[in-house]
N, C-alpha and C positions, 0 to 999 in steps of 0.2 A: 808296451802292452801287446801279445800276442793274441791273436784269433785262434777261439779251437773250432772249427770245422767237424762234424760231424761223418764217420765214417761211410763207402757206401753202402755195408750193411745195415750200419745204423737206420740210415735213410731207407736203404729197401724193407727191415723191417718192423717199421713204422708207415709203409705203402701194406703190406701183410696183415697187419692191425686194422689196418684201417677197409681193406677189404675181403676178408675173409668171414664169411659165413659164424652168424651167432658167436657163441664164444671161445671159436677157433684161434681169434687173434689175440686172445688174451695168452697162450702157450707159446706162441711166436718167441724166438730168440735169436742172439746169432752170436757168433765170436770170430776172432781173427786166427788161421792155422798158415801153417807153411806147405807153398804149392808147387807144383812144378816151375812155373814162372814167379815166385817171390809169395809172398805174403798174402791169403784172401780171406774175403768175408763170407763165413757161411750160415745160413738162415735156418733153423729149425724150428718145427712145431711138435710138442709131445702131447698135442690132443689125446685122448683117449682112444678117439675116435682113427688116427692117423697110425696106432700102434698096433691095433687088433680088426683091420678091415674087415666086413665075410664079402667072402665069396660070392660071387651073383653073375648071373649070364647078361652079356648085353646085346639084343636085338635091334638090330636097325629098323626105322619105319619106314624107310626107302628102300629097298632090294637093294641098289650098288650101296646104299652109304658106308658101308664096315668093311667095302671091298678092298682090298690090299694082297700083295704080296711081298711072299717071305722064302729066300732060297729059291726065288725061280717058280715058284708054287702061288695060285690064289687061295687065299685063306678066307 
């Protein structure tokens, strides 16, 4: 009698399902491709929501919180 063990996509998601925001986790999926190091599990979601984002500005409420640079530059 063999053990089937569950993939670690499988497993991640079913972590995705389980925390993802209203009925995000129900479009959760995943499958096995060929990768540079061998075989991996990749997780997608085809919310609606994840396919067609808009656009929106994001303002920090701290002055530094968004501060970062890019190229040497503060953005």
């Amino acid at each position: 009698m063999s053990v089937v063990r569950p993939s670690p996509a499988a497993l991640g998601v079913g972590i995705v399902r389980d925390l993802a925001p209203g009925s995000m986790g129900d479009y959760a999926d995943w499958h096995i491709e060929e990768g540079p190091r061998g075989l991996e599990g990749v997780i997608t979601c085809d919310h609606p929501a994840t396919r067609h984002p808009r656009p929106r500005i994001i303002r920090p409420r701290r002055k530094k919180a968004l501060r970062f640079e890019v190229d040497g530059q503060v953005v």
